[in-house]
HTML snippet that shows the backbone in 3Dmol.js (N, CA, C, O; Angstrom):
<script src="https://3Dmol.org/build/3Dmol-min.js"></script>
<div id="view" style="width:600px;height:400px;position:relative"></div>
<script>
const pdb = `
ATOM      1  N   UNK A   1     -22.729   4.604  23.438  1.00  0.00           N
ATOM      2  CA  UNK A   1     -21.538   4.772  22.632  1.00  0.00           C
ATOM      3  C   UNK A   1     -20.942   3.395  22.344  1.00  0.00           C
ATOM      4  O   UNK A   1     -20.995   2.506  23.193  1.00  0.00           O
ATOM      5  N   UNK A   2     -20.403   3.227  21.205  1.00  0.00           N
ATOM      6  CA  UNK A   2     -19.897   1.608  21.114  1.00  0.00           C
ATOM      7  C   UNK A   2     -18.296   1.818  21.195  1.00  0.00           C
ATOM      8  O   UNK A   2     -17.550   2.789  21.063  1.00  0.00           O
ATOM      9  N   UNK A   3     -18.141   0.563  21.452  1.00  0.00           N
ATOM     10  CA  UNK A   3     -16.496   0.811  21.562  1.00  0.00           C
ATOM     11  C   UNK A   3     -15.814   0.615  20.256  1.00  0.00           C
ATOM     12  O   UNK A   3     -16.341  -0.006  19.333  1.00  0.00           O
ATOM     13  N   UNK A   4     -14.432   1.246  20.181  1.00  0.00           N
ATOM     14  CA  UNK A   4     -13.845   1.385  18.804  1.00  0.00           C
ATOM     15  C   UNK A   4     -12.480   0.745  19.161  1.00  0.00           C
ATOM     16  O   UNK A   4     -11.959   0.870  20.270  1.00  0.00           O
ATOM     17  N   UNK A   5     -11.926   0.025  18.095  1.00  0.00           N
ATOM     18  CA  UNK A   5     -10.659  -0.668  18.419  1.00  0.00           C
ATOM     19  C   UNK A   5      -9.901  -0.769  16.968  1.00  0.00           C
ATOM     20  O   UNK A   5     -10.666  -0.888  16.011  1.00  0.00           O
ATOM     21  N   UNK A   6      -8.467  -0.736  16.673  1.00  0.00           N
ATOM     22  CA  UNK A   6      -8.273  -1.535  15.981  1.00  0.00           C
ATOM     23  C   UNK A   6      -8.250  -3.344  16.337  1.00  0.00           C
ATOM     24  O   UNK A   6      -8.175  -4.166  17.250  1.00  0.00           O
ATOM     25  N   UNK A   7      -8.401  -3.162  14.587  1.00  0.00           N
ATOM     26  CA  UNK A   7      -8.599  -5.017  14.811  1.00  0.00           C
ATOM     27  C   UNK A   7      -7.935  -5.623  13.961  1.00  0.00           C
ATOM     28  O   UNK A   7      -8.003  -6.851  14.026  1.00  0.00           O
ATOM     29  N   UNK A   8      -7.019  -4.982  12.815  1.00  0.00           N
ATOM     30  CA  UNK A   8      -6.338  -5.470  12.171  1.00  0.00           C
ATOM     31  C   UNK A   8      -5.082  -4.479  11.663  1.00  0.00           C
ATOM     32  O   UNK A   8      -5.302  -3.268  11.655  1.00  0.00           O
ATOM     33  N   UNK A   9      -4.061  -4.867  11.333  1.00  0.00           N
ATOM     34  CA  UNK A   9      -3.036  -4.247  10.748  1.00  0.00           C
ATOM     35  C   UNK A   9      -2.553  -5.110   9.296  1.00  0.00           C
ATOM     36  O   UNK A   9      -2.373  -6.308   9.078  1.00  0.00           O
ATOM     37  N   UNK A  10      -2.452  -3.977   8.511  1.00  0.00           N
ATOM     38  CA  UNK A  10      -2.185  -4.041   6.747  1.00  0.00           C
ATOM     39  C   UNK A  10      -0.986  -3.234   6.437  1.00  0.00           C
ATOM     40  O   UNK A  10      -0.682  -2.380   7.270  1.00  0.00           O
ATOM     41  N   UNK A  11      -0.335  -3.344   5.498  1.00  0.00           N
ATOM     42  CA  UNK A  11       0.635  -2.319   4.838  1.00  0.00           C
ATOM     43  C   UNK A  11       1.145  -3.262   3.681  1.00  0.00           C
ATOM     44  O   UNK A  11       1.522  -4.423   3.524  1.00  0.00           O
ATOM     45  N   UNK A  12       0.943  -2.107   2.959  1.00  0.00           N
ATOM     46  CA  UNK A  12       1.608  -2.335   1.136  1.00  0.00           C
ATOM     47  C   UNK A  12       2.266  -1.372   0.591  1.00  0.00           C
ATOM     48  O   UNK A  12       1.745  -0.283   0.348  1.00  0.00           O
ATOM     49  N   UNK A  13       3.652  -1.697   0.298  1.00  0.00           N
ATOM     50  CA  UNK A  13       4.741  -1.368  -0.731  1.00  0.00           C
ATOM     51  C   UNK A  13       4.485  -1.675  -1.563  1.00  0.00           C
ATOM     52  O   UNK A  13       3.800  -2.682  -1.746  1.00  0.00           O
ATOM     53  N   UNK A  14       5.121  -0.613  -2.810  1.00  0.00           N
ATOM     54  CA  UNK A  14       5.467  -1.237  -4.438  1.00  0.00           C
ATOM     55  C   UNK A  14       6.399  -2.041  -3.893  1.00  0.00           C
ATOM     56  O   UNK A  14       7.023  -1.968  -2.834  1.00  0.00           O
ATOM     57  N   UNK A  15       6.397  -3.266  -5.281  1.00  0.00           N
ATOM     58  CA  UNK A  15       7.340  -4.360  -4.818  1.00  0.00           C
ATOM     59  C   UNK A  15       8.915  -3.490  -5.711  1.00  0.00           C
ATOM     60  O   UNK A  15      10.114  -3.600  -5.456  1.00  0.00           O
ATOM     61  N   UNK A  16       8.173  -2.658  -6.796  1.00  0.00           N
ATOM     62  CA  UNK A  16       9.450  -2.484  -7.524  1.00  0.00           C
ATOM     63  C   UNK A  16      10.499  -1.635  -7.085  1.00  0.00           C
ATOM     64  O   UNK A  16      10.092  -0.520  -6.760  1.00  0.00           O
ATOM     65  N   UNK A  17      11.968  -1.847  -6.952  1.00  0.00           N
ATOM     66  CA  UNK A  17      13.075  -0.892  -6.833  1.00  0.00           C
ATOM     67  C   UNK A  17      13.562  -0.477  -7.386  1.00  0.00           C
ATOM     68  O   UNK A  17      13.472  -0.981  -8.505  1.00  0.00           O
ATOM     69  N   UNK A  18      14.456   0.663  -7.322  1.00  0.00           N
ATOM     70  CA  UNK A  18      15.183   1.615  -8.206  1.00  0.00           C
ATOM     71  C   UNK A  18      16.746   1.830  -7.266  1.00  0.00           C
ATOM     72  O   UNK A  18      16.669   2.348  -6.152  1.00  0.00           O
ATOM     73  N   UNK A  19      18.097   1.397  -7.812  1.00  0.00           N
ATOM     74  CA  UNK A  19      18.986   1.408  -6.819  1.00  0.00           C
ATOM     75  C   UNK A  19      19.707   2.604  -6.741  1.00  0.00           C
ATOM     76  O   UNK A  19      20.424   2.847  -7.711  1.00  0.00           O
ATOM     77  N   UNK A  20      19.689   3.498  -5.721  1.00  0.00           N
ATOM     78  CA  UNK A  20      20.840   4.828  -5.300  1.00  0.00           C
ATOM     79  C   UNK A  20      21.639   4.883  -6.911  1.00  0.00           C
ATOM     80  O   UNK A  20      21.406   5.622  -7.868  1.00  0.00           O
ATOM     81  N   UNK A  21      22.381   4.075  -6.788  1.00  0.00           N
ATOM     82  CA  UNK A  21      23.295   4.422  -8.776  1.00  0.00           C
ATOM     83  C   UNK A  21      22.558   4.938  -9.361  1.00  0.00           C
ATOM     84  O   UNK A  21      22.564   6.164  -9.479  1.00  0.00           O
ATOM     85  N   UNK A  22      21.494   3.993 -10.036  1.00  0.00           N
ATOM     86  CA  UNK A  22      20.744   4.342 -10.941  1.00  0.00           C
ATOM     87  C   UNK A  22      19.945   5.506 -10.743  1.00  0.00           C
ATOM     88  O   UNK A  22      19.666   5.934 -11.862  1.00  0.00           O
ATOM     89  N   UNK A  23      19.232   6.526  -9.479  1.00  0.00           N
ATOM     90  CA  UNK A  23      18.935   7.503  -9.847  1.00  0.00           C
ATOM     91  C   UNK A  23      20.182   8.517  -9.870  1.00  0.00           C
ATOM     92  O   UNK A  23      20.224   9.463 -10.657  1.00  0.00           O
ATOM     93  N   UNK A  24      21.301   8.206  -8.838  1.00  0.00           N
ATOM     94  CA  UNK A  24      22.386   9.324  -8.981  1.00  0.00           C
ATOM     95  C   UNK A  24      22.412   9.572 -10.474  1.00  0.00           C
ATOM     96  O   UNK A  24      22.084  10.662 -10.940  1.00  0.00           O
ATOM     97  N   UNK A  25      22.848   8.441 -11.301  1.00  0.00           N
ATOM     98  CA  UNK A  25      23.190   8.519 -13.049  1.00  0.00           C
ATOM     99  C   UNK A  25      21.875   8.956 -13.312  1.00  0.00           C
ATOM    100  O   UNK A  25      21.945   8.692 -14.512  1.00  0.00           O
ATOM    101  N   UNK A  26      20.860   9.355 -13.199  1.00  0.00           N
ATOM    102  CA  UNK A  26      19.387   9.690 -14.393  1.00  0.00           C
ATOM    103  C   UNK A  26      19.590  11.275 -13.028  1.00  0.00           C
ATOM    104  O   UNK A  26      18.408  11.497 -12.764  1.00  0.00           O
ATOM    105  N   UNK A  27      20.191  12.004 -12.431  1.00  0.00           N
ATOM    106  CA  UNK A  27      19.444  13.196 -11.265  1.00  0.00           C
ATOM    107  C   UNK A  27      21.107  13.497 -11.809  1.00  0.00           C
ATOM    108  O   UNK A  27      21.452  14.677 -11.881  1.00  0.00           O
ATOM    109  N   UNK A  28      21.743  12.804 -12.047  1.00  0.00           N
ATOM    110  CA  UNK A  28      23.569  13.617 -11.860  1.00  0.00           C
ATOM    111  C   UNK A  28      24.257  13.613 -10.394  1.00  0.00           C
ATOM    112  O   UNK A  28      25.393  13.994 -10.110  1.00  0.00           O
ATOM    113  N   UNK A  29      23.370  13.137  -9.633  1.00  0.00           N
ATOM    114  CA  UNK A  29      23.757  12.956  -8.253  1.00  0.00           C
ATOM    115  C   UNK A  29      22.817  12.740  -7.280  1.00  0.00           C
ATOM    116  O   UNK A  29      21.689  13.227  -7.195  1.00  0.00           O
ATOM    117  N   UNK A  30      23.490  11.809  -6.405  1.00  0.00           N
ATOM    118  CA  UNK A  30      21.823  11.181  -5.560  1.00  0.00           C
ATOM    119  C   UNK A  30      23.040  10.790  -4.097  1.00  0.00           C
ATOM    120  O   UNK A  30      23.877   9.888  -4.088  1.00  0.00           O
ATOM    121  N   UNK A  31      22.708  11.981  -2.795  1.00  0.00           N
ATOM    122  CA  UNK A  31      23.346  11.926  -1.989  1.00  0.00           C
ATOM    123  C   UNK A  31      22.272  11.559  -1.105  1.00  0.00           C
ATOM    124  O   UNK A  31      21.212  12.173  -1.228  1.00  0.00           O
ATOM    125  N   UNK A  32      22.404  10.372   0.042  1.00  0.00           N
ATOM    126  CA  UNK A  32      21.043   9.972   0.759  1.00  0.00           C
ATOM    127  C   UNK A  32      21.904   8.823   1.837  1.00  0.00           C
ATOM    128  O   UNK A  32      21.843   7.596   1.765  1.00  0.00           O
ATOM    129  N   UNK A  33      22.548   9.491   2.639  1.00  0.00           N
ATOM    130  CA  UNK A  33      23.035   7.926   3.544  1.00  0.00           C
ATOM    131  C   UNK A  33      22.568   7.124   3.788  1.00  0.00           C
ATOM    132  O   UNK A  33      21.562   7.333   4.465  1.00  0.00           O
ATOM    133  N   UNK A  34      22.826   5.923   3.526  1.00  0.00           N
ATOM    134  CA  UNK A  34      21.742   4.777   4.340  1.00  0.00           C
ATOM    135  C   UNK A  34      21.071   3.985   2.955  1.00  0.00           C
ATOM    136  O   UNK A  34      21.280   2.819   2.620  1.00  0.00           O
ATOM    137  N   UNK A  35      20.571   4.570   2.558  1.00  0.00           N
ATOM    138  CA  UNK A  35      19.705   4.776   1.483  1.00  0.00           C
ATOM    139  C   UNK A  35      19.948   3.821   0.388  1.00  0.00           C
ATOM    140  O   UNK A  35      19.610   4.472  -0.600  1.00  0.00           O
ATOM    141  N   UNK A  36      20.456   2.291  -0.157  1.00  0.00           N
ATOM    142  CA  UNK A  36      20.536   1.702  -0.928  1.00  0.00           C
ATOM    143  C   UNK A  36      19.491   1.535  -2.528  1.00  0.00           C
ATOM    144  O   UNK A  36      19.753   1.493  -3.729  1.00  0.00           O
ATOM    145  N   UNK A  37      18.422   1.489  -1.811  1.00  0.00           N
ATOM    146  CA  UNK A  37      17.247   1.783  -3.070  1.00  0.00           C
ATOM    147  C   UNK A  37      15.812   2.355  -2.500  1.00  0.00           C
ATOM    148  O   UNK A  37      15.595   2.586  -1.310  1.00  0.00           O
ATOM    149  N   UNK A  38      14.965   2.521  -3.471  1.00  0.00           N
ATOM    150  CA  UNK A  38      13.730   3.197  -2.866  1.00  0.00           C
ATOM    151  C   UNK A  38      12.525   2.329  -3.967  1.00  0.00           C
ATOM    152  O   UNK A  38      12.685   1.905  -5.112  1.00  0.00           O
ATOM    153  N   UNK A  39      11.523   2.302  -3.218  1.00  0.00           N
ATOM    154  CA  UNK A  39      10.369   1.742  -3.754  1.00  0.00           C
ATOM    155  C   UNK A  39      10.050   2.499  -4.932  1.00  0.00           C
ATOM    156  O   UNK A  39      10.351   3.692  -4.944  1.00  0.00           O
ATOM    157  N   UNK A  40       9.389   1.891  -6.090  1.00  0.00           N
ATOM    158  CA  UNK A  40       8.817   2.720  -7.389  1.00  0.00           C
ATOM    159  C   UNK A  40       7.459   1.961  -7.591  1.00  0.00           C
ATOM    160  O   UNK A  40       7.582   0.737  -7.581  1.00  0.00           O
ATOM    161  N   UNK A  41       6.391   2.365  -7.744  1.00  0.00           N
ATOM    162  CA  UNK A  41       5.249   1.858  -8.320  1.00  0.00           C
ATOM    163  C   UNK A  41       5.097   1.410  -9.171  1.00  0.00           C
ATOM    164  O   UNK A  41       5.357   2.103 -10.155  1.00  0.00           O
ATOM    165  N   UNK A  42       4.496  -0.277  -9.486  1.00  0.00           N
ATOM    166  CA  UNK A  42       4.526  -0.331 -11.006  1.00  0.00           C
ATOM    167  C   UNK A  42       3.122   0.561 -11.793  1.00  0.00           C
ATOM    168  O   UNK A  42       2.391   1.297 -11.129  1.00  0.00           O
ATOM    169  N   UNK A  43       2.984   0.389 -12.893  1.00  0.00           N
ATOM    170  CA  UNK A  43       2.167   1.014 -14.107  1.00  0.00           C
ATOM    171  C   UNK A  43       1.000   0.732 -13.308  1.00  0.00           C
ATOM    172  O   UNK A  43       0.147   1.618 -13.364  1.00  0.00           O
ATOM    173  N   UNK A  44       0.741  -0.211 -12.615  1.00  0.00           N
ATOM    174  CA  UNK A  44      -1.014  -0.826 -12.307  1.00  0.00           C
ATOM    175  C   UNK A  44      -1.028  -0.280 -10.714  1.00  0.00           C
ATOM    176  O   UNK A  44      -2.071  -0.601 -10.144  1.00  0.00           O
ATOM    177  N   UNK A  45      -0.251   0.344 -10.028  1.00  0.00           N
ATOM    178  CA  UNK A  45       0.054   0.743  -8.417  1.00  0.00           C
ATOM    179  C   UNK A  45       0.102   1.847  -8.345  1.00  0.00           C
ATOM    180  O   UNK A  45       1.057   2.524  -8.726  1.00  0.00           O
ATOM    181  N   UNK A  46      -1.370   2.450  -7.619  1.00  0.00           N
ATOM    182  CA  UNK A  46      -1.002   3.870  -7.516  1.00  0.00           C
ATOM    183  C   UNK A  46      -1.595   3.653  -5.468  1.00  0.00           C
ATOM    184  O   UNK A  46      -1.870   2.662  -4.792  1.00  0.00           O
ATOM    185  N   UNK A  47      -1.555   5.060  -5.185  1.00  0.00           N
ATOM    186  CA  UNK A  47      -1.985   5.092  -3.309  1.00  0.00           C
ATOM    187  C   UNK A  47      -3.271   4.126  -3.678  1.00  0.00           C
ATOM    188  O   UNK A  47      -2.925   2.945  -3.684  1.00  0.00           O
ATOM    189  N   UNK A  48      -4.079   4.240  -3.857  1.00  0.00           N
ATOM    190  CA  UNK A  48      -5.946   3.668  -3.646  1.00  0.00           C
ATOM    191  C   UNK A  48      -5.490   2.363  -4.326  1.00  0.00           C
ATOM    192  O   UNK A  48      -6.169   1.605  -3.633  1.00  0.00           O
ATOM    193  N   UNK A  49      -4.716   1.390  -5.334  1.00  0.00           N
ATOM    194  CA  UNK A  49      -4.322   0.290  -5.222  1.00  0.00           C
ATOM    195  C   UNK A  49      -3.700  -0.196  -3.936  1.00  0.00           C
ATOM    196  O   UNK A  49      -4.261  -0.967  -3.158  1.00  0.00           O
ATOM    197  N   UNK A  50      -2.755   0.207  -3.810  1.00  0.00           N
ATOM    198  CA  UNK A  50      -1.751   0.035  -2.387  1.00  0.00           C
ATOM    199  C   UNK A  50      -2.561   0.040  -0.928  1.00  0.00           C
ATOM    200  O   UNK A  50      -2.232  -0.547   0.103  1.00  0.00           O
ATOM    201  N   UNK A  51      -4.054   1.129  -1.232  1.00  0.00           N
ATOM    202  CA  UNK A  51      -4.460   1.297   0.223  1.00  0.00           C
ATOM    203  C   UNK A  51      -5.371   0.275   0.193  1.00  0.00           C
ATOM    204  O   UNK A  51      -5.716  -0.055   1.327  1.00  0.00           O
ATOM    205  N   UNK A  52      -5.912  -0.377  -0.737  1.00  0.00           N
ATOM    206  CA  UNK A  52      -7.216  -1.445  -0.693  1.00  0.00           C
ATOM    207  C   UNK A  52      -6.214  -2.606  -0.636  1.00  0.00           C
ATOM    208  O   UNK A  52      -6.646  -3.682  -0.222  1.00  0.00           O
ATOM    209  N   UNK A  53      -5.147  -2.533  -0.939  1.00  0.00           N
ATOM    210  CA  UNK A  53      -4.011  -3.967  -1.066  1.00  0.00           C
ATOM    211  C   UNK A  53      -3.862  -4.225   0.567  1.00  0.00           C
ATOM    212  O   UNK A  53      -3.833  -5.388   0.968  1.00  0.00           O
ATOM    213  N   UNK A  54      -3.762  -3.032   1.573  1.00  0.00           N
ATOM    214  CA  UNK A  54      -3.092  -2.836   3.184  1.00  0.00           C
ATOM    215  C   UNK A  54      -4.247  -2.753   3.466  1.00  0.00           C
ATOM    216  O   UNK A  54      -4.282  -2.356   4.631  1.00  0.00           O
ATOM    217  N   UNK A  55      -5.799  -2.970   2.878  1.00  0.00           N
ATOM    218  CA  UNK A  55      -7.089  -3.159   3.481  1.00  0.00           C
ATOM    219  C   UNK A  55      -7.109  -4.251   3.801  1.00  0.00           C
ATOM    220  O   UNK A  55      -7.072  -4.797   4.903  1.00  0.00           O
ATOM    221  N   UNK A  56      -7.178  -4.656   2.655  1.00  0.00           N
ATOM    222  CA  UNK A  56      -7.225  -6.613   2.214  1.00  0.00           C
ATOM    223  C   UNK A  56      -6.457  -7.203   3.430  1.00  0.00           C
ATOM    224  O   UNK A  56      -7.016  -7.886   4.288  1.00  0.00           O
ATOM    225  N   UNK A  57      -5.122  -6.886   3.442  1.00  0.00           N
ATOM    226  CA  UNK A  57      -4.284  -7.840   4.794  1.00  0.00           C
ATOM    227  C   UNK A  57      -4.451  -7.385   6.053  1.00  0.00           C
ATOM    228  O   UNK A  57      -4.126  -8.057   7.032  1.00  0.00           O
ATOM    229  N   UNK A  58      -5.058  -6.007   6.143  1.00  0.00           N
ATOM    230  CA  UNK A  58      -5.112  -5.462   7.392  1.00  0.00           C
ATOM    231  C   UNK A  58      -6.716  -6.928   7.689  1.00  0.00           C
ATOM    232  O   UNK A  58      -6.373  -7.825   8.459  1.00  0.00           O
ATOM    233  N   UNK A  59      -8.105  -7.049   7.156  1.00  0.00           N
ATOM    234  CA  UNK A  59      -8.654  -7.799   7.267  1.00  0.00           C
ATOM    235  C   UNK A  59      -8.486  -9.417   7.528  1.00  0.00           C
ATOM    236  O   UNK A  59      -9.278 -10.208   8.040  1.00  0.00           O
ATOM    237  N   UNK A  60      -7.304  -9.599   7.046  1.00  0.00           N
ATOM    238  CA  UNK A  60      -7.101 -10.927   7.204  1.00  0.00           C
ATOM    239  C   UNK A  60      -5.578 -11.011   8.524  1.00  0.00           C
ATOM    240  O   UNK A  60      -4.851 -11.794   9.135  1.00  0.00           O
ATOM    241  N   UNK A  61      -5.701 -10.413   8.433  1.00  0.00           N
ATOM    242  CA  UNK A  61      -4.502 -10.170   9.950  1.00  0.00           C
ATOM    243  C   UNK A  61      -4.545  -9.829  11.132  1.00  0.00           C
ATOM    244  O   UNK A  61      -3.650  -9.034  11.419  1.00  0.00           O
ATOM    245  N   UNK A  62      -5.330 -10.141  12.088  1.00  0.00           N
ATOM    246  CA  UNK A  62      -5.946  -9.488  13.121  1.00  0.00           C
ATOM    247  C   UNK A  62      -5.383  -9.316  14.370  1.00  0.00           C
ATOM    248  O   UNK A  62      -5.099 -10.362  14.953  1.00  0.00           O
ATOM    249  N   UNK A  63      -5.141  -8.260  14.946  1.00  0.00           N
ATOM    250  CA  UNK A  63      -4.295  -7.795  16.048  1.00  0.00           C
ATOM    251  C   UNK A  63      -4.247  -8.517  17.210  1.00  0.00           C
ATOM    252  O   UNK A  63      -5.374  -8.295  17.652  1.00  0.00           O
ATOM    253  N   UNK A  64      -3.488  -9.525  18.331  1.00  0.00           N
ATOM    254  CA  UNK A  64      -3.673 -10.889  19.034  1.00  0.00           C
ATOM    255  C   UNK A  64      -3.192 -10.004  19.986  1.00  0.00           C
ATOM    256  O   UNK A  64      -3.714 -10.453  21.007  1.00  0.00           O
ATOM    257  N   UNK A  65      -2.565  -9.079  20.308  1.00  0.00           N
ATOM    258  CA  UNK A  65      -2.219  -8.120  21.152  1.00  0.00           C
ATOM    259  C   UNK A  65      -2.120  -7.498  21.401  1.00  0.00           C
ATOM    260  O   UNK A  65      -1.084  -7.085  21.921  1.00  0.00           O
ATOM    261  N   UNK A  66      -3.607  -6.634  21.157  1.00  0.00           N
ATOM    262  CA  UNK A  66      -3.682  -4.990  20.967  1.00  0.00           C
ATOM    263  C   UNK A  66      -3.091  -4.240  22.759  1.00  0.00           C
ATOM    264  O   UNK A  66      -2.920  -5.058  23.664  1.00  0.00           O
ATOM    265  N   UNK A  67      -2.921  -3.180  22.962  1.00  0.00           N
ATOM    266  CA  UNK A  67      -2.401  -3.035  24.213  1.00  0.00           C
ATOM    267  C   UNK A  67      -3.062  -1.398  24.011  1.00  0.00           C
ATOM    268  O   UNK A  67      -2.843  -0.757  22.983  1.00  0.00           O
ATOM    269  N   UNK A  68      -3.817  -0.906  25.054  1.00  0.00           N
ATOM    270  CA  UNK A  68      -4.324   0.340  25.106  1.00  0.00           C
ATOM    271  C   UNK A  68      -3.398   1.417  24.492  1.00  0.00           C
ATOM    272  O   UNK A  68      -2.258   0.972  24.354  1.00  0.00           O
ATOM    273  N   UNK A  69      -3.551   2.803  24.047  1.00  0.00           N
ATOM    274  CA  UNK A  69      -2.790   3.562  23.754  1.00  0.00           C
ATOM    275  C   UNK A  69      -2.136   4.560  25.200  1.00  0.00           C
ATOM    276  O   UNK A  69      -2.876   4.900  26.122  1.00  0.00           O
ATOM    277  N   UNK A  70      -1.221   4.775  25.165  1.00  0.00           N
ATOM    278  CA  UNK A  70      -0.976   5.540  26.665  1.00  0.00           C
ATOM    279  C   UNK A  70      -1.906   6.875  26.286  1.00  0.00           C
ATOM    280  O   UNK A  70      -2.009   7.662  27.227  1.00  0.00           O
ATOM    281  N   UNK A  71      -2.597   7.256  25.065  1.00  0.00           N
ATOM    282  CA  UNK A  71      -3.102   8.494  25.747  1.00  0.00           C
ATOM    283  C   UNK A  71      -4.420   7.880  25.495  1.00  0.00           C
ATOM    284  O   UNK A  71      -5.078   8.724  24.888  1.00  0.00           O
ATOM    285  N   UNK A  72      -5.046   6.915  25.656  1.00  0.00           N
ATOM    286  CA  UNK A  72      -6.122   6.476  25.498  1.00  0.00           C
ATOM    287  C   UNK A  72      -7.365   6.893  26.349  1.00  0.00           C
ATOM    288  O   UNK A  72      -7.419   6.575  25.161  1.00  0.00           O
ATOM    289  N   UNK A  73      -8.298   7.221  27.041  1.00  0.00           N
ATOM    290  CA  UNK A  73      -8.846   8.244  28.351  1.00  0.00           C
ATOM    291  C   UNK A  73      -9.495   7.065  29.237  1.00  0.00           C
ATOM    292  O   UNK A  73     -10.469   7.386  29.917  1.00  0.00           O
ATOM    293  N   UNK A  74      -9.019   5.642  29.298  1.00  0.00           N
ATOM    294  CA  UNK A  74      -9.302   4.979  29.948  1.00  0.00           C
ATOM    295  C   UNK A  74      -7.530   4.532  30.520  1.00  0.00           C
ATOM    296  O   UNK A  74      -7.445   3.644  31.368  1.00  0.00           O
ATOM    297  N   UNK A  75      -6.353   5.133  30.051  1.00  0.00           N
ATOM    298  CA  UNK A  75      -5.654   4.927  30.769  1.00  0.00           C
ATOM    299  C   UNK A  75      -5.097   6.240  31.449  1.00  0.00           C
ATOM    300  O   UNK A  75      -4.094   6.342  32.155  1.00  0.00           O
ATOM    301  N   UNK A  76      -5.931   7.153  31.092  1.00  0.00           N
ATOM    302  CA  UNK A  76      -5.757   8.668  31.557  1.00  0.00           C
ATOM    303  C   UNK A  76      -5.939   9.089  33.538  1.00  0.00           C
ATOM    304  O   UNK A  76      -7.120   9.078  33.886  1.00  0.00           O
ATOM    305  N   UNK A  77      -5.385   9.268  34.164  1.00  0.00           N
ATOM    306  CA  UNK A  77      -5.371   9.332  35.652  1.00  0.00           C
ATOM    307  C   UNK A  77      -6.926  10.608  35.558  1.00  0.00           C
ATOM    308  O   UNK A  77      -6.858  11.551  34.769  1.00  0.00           O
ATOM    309  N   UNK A  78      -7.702  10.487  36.115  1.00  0.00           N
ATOM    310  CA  UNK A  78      -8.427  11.741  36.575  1.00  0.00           C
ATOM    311  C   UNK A  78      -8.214  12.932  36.664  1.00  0.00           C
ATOM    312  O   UNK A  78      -7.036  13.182  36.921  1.00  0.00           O
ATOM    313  N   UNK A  79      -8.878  13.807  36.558  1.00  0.00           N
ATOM    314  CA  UNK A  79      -8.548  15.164  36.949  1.00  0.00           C
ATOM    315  C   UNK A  79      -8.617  15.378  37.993  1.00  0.00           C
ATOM    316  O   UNK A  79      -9.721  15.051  38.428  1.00  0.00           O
ATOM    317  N   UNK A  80      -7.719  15.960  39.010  1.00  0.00           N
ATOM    318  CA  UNK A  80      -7.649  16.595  40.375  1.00  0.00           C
ATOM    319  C   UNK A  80      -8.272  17.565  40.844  1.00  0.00           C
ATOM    320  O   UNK A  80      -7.807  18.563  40.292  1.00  0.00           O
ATOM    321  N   UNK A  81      -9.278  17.931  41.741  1.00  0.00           N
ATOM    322  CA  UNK A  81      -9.526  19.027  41.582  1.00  0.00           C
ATOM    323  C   UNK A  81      -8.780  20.045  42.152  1.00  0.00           C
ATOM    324  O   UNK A  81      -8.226  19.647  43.177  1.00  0.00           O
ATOM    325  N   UNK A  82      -8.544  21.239  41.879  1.00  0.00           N
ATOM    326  CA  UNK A  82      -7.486  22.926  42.201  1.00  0.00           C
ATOM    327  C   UNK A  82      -7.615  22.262  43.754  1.00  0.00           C
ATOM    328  O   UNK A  82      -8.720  21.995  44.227  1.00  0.00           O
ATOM    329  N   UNK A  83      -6.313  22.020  44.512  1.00  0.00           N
ATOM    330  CA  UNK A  83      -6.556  22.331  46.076  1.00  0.00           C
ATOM    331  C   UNK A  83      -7.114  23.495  46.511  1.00  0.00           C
ATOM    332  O   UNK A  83      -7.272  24.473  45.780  1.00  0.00           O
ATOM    333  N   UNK A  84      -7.450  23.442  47.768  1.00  0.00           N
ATOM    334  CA  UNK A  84      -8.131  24.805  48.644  1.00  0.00           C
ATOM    335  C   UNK A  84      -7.040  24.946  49.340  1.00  0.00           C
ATOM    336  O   UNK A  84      -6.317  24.001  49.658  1.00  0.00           O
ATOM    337  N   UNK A  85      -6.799  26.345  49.684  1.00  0.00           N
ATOM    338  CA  UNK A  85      -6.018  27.071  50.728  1.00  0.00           C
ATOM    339  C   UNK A  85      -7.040  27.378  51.666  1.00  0.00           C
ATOM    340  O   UNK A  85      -6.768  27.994  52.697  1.00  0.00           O
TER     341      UNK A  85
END
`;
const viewer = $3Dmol.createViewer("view");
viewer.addModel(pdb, "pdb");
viewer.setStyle({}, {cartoon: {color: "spectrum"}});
viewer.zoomTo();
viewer.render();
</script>
């Protein structure tokens, strides 16, 4: 069996925004606490642009401190076996 790891981390946003106003005025109302603006895709950005974009940097970014997952089965305690009465 070979071993499997990550080895890099990627992520890509549209760069473009759209601000809370501006959809409240185009929806008639835009209630969202917190919420100042939200990402919009441009014309050339769809998911499979964005996911080969968070490929690309995930490749050139490589994880310097990966740390096991807690449910990983090498940090998993053994199974016990049923006590005997």
């Amino acid at each position: 069996m070979t071993d499997r790891a990550i080895t890099g981390i990627g992520v890509a946003v549209p760069r473009g925004r759209i601000d809370a106003d501006t959809i409240g005025n185009a929806w008639g109302r835009f209630e969202a606490t917190g919420i100042d603006a939200t990402a919009v895709p441009a014309g050339d950005e769809d998911a499979l642009t964005l996911g080969v974009e968070a490929g690309e940097r995930a490749s050139r970014r490589p994880v310097s401190t990966a740390k096991p997952s807690p449910h990983s089965r090498s940090r998993r305690r053994p199974r016990r076996s049923p006590r005997k009465t």
